[in-house]
N, CA and C atoms as a LAMMPS dump frame, in Angstrom:
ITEM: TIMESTEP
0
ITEM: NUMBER OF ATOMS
264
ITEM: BOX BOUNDS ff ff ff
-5.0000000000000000e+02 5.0000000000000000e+02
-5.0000000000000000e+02 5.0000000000000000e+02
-5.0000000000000000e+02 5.0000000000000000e+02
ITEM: ATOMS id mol type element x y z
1 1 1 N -229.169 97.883 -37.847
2 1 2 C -229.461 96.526 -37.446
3 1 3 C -230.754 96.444 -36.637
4 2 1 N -231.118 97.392 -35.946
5 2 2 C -232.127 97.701 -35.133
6 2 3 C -233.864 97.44 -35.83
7 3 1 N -233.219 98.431 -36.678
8 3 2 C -234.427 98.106 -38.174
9 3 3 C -234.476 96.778 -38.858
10 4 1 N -233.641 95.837 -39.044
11 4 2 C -233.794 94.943 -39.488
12 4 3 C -234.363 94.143 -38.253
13 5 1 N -234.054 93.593 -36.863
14 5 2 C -234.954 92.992 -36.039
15 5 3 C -236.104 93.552 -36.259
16 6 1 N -236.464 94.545 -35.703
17 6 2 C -237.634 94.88 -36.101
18 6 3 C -238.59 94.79 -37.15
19 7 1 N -238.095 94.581 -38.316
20 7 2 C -238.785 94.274 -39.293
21 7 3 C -239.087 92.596 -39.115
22 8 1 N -237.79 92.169 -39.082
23 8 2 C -237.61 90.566 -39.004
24 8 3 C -238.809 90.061 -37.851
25 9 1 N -238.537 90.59 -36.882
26 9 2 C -239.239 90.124 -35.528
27 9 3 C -240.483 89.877 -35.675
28 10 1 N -241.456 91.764 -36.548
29 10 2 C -242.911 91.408 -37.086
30 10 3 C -242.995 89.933 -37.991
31 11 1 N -242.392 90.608 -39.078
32 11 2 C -242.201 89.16 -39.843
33 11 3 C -242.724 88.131 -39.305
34 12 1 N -241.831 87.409 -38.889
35 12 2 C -242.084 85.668 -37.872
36 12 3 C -243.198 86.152 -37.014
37 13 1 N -243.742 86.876 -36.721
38 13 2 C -245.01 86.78 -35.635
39 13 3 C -246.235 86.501 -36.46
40 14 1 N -245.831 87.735 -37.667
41 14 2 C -247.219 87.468 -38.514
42 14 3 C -247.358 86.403 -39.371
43 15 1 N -245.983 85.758 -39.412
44 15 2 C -246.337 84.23 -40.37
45 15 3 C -246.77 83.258 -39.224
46 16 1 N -246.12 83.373 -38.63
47 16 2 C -246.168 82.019 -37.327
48 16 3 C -248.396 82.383 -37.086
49 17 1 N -248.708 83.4 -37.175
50 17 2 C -250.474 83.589 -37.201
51 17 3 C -251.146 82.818 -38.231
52 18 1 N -250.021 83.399 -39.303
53 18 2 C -251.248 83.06 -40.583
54 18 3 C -250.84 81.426 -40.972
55 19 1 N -249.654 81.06 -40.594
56 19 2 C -249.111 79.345 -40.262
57 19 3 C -250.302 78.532 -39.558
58 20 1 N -250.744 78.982 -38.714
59 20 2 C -251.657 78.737 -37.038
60 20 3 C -252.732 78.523 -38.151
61 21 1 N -253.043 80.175 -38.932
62 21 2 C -254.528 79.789 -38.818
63 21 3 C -254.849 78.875 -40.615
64 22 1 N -253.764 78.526 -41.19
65 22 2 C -253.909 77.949 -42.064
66 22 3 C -253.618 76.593 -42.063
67 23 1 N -252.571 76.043 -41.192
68 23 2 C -252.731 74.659 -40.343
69 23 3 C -254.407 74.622 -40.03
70 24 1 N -254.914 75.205 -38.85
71 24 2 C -256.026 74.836 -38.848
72 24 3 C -257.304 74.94 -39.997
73 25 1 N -256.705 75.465 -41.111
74 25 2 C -257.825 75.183 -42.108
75 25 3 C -257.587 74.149 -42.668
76 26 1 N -256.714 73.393 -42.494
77 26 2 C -256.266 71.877 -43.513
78 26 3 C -257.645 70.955 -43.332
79 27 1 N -258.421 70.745 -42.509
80 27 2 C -259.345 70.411 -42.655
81 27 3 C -260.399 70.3 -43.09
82 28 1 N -260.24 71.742 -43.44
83 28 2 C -261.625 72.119 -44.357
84 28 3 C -261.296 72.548 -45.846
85 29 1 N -259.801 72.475 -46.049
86 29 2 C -259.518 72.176 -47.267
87 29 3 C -259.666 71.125 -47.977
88 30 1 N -259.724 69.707 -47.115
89 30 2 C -259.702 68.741 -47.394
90 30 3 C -261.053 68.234 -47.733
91 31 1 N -262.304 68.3 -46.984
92 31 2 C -263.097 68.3 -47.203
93 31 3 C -263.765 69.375 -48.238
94 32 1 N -263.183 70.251 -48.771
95 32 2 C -264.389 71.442 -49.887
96 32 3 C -263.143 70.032 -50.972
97 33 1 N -261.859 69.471 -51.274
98 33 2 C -261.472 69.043 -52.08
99 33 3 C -262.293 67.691 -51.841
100 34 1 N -262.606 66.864 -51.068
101 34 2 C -263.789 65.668 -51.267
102 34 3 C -265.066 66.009 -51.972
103 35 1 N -265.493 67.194 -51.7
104 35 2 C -266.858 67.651 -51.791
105 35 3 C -266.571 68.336 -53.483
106 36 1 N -265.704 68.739 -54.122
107 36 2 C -265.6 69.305 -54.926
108 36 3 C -265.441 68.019 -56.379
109 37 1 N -266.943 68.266 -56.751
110 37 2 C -267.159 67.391 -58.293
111 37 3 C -267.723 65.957 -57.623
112 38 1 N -267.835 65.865 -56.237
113 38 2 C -268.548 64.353 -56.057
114 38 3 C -269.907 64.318 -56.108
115 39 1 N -270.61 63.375 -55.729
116 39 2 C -272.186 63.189 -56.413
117 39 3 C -272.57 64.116 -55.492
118 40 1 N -272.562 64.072 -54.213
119 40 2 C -273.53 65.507 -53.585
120 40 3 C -272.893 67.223 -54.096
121 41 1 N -272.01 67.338 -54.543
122 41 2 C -271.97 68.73 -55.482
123 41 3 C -272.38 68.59 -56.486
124 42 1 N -272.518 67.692 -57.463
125 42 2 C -273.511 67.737 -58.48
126 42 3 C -274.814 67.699 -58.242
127 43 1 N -275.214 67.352 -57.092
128 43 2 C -276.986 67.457 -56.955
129 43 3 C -276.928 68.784 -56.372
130 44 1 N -276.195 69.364 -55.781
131 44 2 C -276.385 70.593 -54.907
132 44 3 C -276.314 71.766 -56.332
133 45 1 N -275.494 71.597 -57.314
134 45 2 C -275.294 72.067 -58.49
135 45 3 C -276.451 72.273 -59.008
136 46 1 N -276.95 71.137 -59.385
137 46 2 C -278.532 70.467 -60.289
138 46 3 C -279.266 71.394 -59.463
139 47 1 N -279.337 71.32 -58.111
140 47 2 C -280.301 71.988 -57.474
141 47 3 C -280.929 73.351 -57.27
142 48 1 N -279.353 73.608 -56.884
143 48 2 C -279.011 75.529 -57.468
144 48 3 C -279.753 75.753 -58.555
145 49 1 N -279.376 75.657 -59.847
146 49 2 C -279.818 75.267 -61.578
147 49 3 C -280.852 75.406 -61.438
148 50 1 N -281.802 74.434 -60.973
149 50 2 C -283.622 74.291 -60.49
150 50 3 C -284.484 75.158 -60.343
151 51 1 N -283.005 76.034 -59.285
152 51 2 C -284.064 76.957 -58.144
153 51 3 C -284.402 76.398 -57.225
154 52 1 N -284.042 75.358 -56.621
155 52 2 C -284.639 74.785 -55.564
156 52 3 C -283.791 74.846 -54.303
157 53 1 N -282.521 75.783 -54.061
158 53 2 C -282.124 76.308 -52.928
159 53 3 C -282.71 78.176 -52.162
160 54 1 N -282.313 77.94 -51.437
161 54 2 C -283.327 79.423 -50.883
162 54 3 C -282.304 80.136 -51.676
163 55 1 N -282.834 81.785 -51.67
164 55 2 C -282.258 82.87 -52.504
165 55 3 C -281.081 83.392 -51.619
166 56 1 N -281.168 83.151 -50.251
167 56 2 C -280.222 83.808 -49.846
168 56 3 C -278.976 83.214 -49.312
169 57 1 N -278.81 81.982 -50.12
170 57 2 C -277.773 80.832 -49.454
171 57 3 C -276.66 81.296 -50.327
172 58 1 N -275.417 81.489 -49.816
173 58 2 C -274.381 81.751 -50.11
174 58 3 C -273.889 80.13 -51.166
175 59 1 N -273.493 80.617 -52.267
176 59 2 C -273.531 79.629 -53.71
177 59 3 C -271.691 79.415 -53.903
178 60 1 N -270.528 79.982 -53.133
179 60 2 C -269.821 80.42 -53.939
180 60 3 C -268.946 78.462 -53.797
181 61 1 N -269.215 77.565 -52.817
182 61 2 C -268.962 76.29 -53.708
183 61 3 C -269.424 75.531 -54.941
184 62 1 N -270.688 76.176 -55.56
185 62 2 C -270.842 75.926 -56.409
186 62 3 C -270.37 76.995 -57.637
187 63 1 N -270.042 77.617 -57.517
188 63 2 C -269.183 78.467 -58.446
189 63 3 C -267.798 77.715 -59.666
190 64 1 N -267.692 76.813 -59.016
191 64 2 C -266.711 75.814 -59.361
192 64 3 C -265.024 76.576 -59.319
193 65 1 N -265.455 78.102 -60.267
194 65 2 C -263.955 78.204 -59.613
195 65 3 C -263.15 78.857 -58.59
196 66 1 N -264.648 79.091 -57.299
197 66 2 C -263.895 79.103 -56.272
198 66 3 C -262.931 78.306 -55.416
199 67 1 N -263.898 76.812 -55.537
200 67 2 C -262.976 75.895 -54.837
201 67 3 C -262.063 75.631 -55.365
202 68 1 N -262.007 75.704 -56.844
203 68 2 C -261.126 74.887 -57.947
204 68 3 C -259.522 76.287 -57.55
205 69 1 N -259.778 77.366 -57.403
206 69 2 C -259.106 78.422 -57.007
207 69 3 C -258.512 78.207 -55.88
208 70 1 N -259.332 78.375 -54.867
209 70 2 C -258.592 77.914 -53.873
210 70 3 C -257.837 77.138 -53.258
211 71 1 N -258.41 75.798 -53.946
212 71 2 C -257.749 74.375 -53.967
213 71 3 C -255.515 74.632 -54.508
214 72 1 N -255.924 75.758 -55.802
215 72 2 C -255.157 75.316 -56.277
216 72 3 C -253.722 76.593 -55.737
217 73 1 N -254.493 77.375 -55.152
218 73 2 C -253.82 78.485 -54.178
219 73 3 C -252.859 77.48 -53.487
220 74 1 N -253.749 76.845 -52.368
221 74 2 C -253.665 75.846 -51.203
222 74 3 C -252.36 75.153 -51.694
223 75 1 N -252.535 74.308 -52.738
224 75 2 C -250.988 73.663 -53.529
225 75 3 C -250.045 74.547 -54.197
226 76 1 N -250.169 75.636 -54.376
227 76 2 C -249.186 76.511 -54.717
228 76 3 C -248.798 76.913 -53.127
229 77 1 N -249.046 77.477 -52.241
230 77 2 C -248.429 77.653 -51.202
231 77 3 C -248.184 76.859 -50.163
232 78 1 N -248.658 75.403 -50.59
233 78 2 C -247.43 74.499 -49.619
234 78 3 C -246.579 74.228 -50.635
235 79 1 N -246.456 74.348 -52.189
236 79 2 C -245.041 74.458 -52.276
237 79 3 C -244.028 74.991 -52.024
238 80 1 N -244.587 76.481 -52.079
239 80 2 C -243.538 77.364 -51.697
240 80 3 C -242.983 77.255 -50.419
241 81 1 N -243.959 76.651 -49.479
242 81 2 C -243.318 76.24 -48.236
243 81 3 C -242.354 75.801 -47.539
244 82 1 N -242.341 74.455 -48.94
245 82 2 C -241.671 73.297 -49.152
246 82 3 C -240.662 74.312 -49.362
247 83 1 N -240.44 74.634 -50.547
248 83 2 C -239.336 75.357 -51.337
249 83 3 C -238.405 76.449 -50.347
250 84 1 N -239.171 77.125 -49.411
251 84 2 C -238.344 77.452 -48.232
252 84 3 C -237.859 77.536 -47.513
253 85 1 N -238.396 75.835 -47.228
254 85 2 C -237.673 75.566 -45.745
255 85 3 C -236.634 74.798 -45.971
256 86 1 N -236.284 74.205 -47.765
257 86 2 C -235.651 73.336 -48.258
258 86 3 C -234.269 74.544 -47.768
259 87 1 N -234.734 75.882 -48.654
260 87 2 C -233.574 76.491 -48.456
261 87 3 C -233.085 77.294 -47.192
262 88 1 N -233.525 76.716 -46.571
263 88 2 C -233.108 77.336 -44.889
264 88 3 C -232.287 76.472 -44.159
């Protein structure tokens, strides 16, 4: 039984972190999902395309399926969320 607190105990510490620090990303999920396919990602797109961003600017929102990935991570694991706490 000893082993099972212990296991259990890590458990809930390390979700209750990654809970914390993914609550606080809801914000910026929300915004890469505004920003994702509206008119300023298509010019930032167009622009990339051009060549007309510097070489060393990190591109991976325009990648399309990063955000589109992540986005869809993001809704797969507040379902499961959902789906767990239904059964608790």
């Amino acid at each position: 039984m000893e082993q099972h607190l212990d296991r259990a105990s890590q458990a809930v510490m390390r979700l209750s972190a990654a809970l914390d620090d993914y609550a606080e990303a809801q914000e910026a999920l929300h915004q890469l999902n505004t920003y994702y396919g509206s008119d300023e990602w298509k010019q930032d797109f167009a622009d990339d395309e051009a060549g007309l961003l510097p070489n060393d600017l990190k591109r991976g929102v325009l990648s399309e399926d990063g955000i589109w990935n992540v986005l869809t991570d993001s809704g797969n694991l507040n379902s499961r969320i959902k789906e767990m706490a239904e059964e608790i």
